[in-house]
C-alpha positions as CSV (number, residue, x, y, z in Angstrom):
1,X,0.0,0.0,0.0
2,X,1.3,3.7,-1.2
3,X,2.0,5.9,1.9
4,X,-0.7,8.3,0.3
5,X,-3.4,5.8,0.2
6,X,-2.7,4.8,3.5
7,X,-2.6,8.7,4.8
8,X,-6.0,9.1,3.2
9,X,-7.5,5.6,4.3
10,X,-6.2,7.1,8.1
11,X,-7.8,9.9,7.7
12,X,-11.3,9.0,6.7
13,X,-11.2,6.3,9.2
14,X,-10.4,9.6,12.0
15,X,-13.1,11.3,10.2
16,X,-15.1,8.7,10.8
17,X,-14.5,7.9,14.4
18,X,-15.0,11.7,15.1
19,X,-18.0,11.6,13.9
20,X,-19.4,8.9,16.4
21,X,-18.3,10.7,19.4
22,X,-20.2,13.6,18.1
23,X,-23.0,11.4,17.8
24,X,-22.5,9.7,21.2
25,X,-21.8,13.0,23.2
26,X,-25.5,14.2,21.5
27,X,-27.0,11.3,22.5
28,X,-25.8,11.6,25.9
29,X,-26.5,15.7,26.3
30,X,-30.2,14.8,25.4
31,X,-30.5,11.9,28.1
32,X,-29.0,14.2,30.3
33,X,-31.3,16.9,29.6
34,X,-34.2,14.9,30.3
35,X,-34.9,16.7,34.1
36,X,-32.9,18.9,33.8
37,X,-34.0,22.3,35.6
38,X,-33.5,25.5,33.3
39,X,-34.0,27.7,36.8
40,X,-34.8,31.3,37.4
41,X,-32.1,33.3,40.0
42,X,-34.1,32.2,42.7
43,X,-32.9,29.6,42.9
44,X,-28.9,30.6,43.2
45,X,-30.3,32.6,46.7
46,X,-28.2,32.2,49.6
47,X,-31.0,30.4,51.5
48,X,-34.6,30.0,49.8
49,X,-36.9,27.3,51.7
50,X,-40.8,26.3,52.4
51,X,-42.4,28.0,55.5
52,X,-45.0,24.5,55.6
53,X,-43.3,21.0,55.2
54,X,-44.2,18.7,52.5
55,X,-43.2,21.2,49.0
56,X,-41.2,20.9,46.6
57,X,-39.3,23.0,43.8
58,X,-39.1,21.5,40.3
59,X,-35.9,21.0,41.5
60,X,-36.1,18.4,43.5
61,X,-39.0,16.4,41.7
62,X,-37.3,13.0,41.0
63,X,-38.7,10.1,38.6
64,X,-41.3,8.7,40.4
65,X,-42.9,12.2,40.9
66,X,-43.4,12.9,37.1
67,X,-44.9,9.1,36.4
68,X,-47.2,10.1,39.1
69,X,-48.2,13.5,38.0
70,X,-47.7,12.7,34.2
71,X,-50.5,10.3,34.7
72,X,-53.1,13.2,35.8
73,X,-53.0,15.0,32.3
74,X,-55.8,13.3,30.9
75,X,-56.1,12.5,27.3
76,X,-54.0,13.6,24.7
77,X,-55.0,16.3,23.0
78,X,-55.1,17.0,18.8
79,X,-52.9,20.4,19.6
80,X,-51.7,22.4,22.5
81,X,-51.2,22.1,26.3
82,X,-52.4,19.9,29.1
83,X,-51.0,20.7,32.8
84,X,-51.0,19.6,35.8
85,X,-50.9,22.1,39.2
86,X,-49.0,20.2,42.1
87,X,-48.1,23.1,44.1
88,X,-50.4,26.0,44.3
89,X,-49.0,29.5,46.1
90,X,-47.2,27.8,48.3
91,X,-44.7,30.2,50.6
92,X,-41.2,30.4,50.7
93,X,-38.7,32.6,52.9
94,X,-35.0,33.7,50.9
95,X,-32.3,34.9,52.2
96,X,-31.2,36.7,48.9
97,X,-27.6,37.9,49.2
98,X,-24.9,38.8,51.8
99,X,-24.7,43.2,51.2
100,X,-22.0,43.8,53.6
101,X,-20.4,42.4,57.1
102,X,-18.6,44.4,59.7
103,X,-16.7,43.2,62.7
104,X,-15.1,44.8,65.7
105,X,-12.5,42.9,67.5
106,X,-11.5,45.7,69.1
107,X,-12.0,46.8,72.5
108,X,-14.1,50.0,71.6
109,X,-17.0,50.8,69.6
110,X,-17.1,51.1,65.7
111,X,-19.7,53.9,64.4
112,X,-19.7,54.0,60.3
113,X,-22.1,54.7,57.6
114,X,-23.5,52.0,55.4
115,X,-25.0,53.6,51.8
116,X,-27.2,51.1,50.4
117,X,-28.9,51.3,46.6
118,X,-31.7,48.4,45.3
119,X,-31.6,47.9,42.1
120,X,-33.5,47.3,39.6
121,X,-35.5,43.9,40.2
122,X,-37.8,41.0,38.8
123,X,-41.1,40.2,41.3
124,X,-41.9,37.1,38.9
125,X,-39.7,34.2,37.9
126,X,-39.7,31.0,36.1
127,X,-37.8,27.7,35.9
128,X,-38.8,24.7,33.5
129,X,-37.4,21.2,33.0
130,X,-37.6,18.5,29.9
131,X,-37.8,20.3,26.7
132,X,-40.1,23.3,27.9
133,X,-38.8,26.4,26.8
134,X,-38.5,30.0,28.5
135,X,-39.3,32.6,26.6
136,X,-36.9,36.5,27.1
137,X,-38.1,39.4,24.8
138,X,-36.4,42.7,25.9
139,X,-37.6,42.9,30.2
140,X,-40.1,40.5,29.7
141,X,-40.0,36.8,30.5
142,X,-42.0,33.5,30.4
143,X,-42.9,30.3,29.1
144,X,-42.8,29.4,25.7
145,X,-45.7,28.6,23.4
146,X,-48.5,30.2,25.6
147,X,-48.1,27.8,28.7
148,X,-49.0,30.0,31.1
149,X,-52.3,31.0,29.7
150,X,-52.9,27.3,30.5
151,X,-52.1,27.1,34.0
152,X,-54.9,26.9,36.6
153,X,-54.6,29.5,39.8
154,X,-53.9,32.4,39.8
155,X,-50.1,34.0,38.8
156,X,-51.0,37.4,39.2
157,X,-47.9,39.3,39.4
158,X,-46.1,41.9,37.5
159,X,-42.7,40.9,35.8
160,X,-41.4,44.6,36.7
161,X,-39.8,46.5,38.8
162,X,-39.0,48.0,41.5
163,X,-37.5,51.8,41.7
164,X,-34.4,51.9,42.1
165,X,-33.7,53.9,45.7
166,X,-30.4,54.8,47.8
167,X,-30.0,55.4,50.7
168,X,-28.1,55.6,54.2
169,X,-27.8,53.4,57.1
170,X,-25.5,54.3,60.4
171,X,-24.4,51.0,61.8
172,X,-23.5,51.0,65.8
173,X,-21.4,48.2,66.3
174,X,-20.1,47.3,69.2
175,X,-17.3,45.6,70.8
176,X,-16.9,41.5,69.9
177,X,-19.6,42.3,67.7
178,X,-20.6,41.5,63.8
179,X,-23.1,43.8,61.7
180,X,-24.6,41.7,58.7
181,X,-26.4,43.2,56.0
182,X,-28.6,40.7,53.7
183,X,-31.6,40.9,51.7
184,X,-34.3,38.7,52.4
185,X,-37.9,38.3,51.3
186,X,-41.1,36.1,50.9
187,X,-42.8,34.4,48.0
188,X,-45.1,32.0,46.5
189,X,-44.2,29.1,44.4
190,X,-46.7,27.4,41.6
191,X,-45.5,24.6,40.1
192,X,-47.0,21.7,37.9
193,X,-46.3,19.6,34.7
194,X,-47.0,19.9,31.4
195,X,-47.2,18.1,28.1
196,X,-47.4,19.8,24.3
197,X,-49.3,18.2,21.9
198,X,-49.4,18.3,18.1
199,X,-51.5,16.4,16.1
200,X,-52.2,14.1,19.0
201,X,-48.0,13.7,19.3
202,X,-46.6,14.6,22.2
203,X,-43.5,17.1,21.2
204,X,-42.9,18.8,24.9
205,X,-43.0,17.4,28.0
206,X,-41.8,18.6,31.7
207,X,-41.9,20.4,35.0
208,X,-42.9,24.0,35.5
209,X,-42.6,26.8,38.4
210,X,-43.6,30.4,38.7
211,X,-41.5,32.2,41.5
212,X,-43.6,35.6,42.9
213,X,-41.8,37.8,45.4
214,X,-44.6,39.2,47.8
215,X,-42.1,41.5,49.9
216,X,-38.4,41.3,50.3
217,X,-36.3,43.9,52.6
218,X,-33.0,44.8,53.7
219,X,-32.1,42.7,57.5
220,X,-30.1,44.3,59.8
221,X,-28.5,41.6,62.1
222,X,-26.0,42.2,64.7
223,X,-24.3,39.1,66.8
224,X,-22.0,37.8,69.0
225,X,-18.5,37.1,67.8
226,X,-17.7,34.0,68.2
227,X,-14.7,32.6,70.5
Protein backbone atom coordinates (compact mmCIF):
# COMPACT_ATOMS: atom_id res chain seq x y z
CA UNK A 1 0.00 0.00 0.00
CA UNK A 2 1.31 3.73 -1.15
CA UNK A 3 1.98 5.91 1.89
CA UNK A 4 -0.65 8.33 0.32
CA UNK A 5 -3.40 5.82 0.23
CA UNK A 6 -2.71 4.77 3.54
CA UNK A 7 -2.59 8.67 4.76
CA UNK A 8 -5.96 9.14 3.20
CA UNK A 9 -7.47 5.61 4.29
CA UNK A 10 -6.18 7.08 8.09
CA UNK A 11 -7.84 9.93 7.72
CA UNK A 12 -11.25 9.01 6.73
CA UNK A 13 -11.22 6.26 9.23
CA UNK A 14 -10.42 9.61 11.99
CA UNK A 15 -13.08 11.33 10.24
CA UNK A 16 -15.09 8.73 10.76
CA UNK A 17 -14.53 7.92 14.43
CA UNK A 18 -15.03 11.68 15.13
CA UNK A 19 -17.99 11.62 13.93
CA UNK A 20 -19.37 8.90 16.35
CA UNK A 21 -18.27 10.65 19.35
CA UNK A 22 -20.18 13.63 18.06
CA UNK A 23 -22.99 11.39 17.83
CA UNK A 24 -22.49 9.71 21.16
CA UNK A 25 -21.82 13.01 23.18
CA UNK A 26 -25.47 14.18 21.48
CA UNK A 27 -26.97 11.30 22.48
CA UNK A 28 -25.77 11.65 25.88
CA UNK A 29 -26.46 15.72 26.31
CA UNK A 30 -30.15 14.78 25.39
CA UNK A 31 -30.55 11.86 28.10
CA UNK A 32 -29.02 14.25 30.33
CA UNK A 33 -31.32 16.89 29.57
CA UNK A 34 -34.16 14.88 30.33
CA UNK A 35 -34.85 16.69 34.06
CA UNK A 36 -32.90 18.91 33.84
CA UNK A 37 -34.02 22.33 35.57
CA UNK A 38 -33.48 25.55 33.35
CA UNK A 39 -33.96 27.73 36.78
CA UNK A 40 -34.77 31.33 37.42
CA UNK A 41 -32.11 33.28 40.02
CA UNK A 42 -34.08 32.19 42.71
CA UNK A 43 -32.94 29.60 42.95
CA UNK A 44 -28.94 30.64 43.18
CA UNK A 45 -30.27 32.63 46.68
CA UNK A 46 -28.18 32.21 49.60
CA UNK A 47 -30.96 30.43 51.49
CA UNK A 48 -34.64 30.04 49.81
CA UNK A 49 -36.93 27.27 51.70
CA UNK A 50 -40.81 26.26 52.42
CA UNK A 51 -42.40 27.96 55.46
CA UNK A 52 -44.96 24.46 55.58
CA UNK A 53 -43.34 20.99 55.21
CA UNK A 54 -44.21 18.67 52.51
CA UNK A 55 -43.16 21.22 48.96
CA UNK A 56 -41.18 20.91 46.58
CA UNK A 57 -39.29 22.98 43.82
CA UNK A 58 -39.12 21.45 40.30
CA UNK A 59 -35.92 21.03 41.52
CA UNK A 60 -36.07 18.39 43.54
CA UNK A 61 -39.00 16.36 41.66
CA UNK A 62 -37.30 12.99 41.00
CA UNK A 63 -38.68 10.08 38.58
CA UNK A 64 -41.25 8.73 40.43
CA UNK A 65 -42.92 12.21 40.86
CA UNK A 66 -43.39 12.93 37.09
CA UNK A 67 -44.86 9.13 36.36
CA UNK A 68 -47.17 10.07 39.06
CA UNK A 69 -48.17 13.48 37.97
CA UNK A 70 -47.72 12.74 34.22
CA UNK A 71 -50.48 10.25 34.69
CA UNK A 72 -53.14 13.21 35.82
CA UNK A 73 -52.97 15.00 32.29
CA UNK A 74 -55.81 13.30 30.85
CA UNK A 75 -56.10 12.48 27.32
CA UNK A 76 -54.00 13.63 24.69
CA UNK A 77 -55.03 16.28 23.03
CA UNK A 78 -55.06 17.01 18.85
CA UNK A 79 -52.89 20.40 19.57
CA UNK A 80 -51.75 22.40 22.46
CA UNK A 81 -51.18 22.06 26.34
CA UNK A 82 -52.44 19.86 29.09
CA UNK A 83 -51.05 20.66 32.76
CA UNK A 84 -51.04 19.58 35.82
CA UNK A 85 -50.93 22.08 39.24
CA UNK A 86 -48.98 20.24 42.13
CA UNK A 87 -48.11 23.12 44.14
CA UNK A 88 -50.41 26.03 44.34
CA UNK A 89 -48.96 29.54 46.07
CA UNK A 90 -47.23 27.77 48.25
CA UNK A 91 -44.72 30.24 50.62
CA UNK A 92 -41.20 30.37 50.69
CA UNK A 93 -38.70 32.65 52.85
CA UNK A 94 -34.99 33.72 50.89
CA UNK A 95 -32.32 34.90 52.25
CA UNK A 96 -31.21 36.75 48.90
CA UNK A 97 -27.56 37.91 49.22
CA UNK A 98 -24.93 38.77 51.79
CA UNK A 99 -24.72 43.23 51.20
CA UNK A 100 -22.00 43.81 53.61
CA UNK A 101 -20.37 42.43 57.05
CA UNK A 102 -18.60 44.37 59.68
CA UNK A 103 -16.66 43.17 62.67
CA UNK A 104 -15.10 44.80 65.68
CA UNK A 105 -12.51 42.88 67.49
CA UNK A 106 -11.47 45.72 69.11
CA UNK A 107 -11.95 46.80 72.52
CA UNK A 108 -14.11 50.00 71.56
CA UNK A 109 -16.95 50.80 69.56
CA UNK A 110 -17.09 51.12 65.74
CA UNK A 111 -19.71 53.92 64.40
CA UNK A 112 -19.74 53.95 60.32
CA UNK A 113 -22.05 54.71 57.60
CA UNK A 114 -23.51 51.97 55.43
CA UNK A 115 -25.04 53.60 51.78
CA UNK A 116 -27.23 51.14 50.41
CA UNK A 117 -28.93 51.26 46.57
CA UNK A 118 -31.68 48.45 45.32
CA UNK A 119 -31.58 47.85 42.12
CA UNK A 120 -33.51 47.31 39.59
CA UNK A 121 -35.53 43.88 40.21
CA UNK A 122 -37.80 41.00 38.82
CA UNK A 123 -41.13 40.24 41.30
CA UNK A 124 -41.85 37.12 38.87
CA UNK A 125 -39.73 34.22 37.88
CA UNK A 126 -39.68 31.05 36.05
CA UNK A 127 -37.76 27.70 35.85
CA UNK A 128 -38.76 24.67 33.45
CA UNK A 129 -37.44 21.16 33.00
CA UNK A 130 -37.62 18.52 29.95
CA UNK A 131 -37.81 20.27 26.68
CA UNK A 132 -40.09 23.25 27.86
CA UNK A 133 -38.80 26.43 26.75
CA UNK A 134 -38.54 29.96 28.50
CA UNK A 135 -39.30 32.60 26.58
CA UNK A 136 -36.95 36.51 27.11
CA UNK A 137 -38.11 39.36 24.81
CA UNK A 138 -36.44 42.68 25.86
CA UNK A 139 -37.64 42.90 30.21
CA UNK A 140 -40.14 40.53 29.65
CA UNK A 141 -39.96 36.77 30.52
CA UNK A 142 -42.02 33.54 30.38
CA UNK A 143 -42.95 30.31 29.05
CA UNK A 144 -42.80 29.36 25.73
CA UNK A 145 -45.74 28.58 23.37
CA UNK A 146 -48.54 30.17 25.63
CA UNK A 147 -48.13 27.82 28.68
CA UNK A 148 -48.97 30.05 31.13
CA UNK A 149 -52.25 31.04 29.67
CA UNK A 150 -52.93 27.32 30.49
CA UNK A 151 -52.07 27.10 33.95
CA UNK A 152 -54.89 26.92 36.62
CA UNK A 153 -54.61 29.53 39.78
CA UNK A 154 -53.94 32.39 39.77
CA UNK A 155 -50.07 33.98 38.84
CA UNK A 156 -50.95 37.37 39.17
CA UNK A 157 -47.91 39.29 39.38
CA UNK A 158 -46.12 41.90 37.45
CA UNK A 159 -42.67 40.87 35.82
CA UNK A 160 -41.40 44.63 36.73
CA UNK A 161 -39.82 46.52 38.77
CA UNK A 162 -39.00 47.98 41.51
CA UNK A 163 -37.52 51.75 41.74
CA UNK A 164 -34.39 51.89 42.06
CA UNK A 165 -33.74 53.88 45.74
CA UNK A 166 -30.38 54.79 47.84
CA UNK A 167 -30.01 55.40 50.74
CA UNK A 168 -28.06 55.59 54.17
CA UNK A 169 -27.83 53.38 57.08
CA UNK A 170 -25.51 54.32 60.42
CA UNK A 171 -24.38 50.97 61.77
CA UNK A 172 -23.51 51.03 65.81
CA UNK A 173 -21.43 48.25 66.31
CA UNK A 174 -20.08 47.30 69.22
CA UNK A 175 -17.26 45.60 70.81
CA UNK A 176 -16.88 41.55 69.92
CA UNK A 177 -19.63 42.29 67.73
CA UNK A 178 -20.58 41.50 63.77
CA UNK A 179 -23.11 43.76 61.68
CA UNK A 180 -24.61 41.69 58.72
CA UNK A 181 -26.44 43.16 55.96
CA UNK A 182 -28.56 40.69 53.69
CA UNK A 183 -31.61 40.88 51.67
CA UNK A 184 -34.26 38.72 52.38
CA UNK A 185 -37.88 38.29 51.32
CA UNK A 186 -41.09 36.14 50.89
CA UNK A 187 -42.84 34.44 48.02
CA UNK A 188 -45.09 32.00 46.50
CA UNK A 189 -44.21 29.13 44.36
CA UNK A 190 -46.73 27.43 41.61
CA UNK A 191 -45.53 24.58 40.07
CA UNK A 192 -46.96 21.68 37.86
CA UNK A 193 -46.28 19.59 34.66
CA UNK A 194 -46.98 19.93 31.36
CA UNK A 195 -47.20 18.12 28.11
CA UNK A 196 -47.36 19.82 24.34
CA UNK A 197 -49.32 18.17 21.87
CA UNK A 198 -49.36 18.34 18.13
CA UNK A 199 -51.46 16.35 16.07
CA UNK A 200 -52.17 14.08 18.96
CA UNK A 201 -48.02 13.75 19.30
CA UNK A 202 -46.56 14.58 22.24
CA UNK A 203 -43.47 17.07 21.16
CA UNK A 204 -42.92 18.76 24.90
CA UNK A 205 -42.99 17.43 28.01
CA UNK A 206 -41.81 18.64 31.69
CA UNK A 207 -41.90 20.43 35.05
CA UNK A 208 -42.85 23.97 35.54
CA UNK A 209 -42.64 26.77 38.43
CA UNK A 210 -43.58 30.38 38.71
CA UNK A 211 -41.48 32.16 41.51
CA UNK A 212 -43.61 35.65 42.86
CA UNK A 213 -41.82 37.78 45.44
CA UNK A 214 -44.63 39.19 47.82
CA UNK A 215 -42.08 41.52 49.86
CA UNK A 216 -38.41 41.32 50.33
CA UNK A 217 -36.35 43.87 52.61
CA UNK A 218 -33.01 44.78 53.72
CA UNK A 219 -32.08 42.74 57.49
CA UNK A 220 -30.05 44.27 59.76
CA UNK A 221 -28.52 41.62 62.08
CA UNK A 222 -25.99 42.17 64.66
CA UNK A 223 -24.34 39.14 66.78
CA UNK A 224 -22.04 37.83 68.95
CA UNK A 225 -18.45 37.13 67.78
CA UNK A 226 -17.73 33.98 68.17
CA UNK A 227 -14.70 32.65 70.52
Amino acid sequence: MKKSQFISIYNTEVITLKKIIIVLLVLFAISLDKNIVKAGDYLAYQDIEFVSFGNKFISQFNEEDYKKYYKKLGKRRFFGWRTFTVFESIKVKYDKETMYILENTGTSPIEQIYSIKTEESVKKQYSVSGNIGLSAKGDVKGFKLGLEDNIKGSITANTLKKEDEKFEVKLDVDPNTRVIVMIKGEGKITNGVAKYYRFFKNVKKGGWEVFVVTTEYFSLVKEPIDE
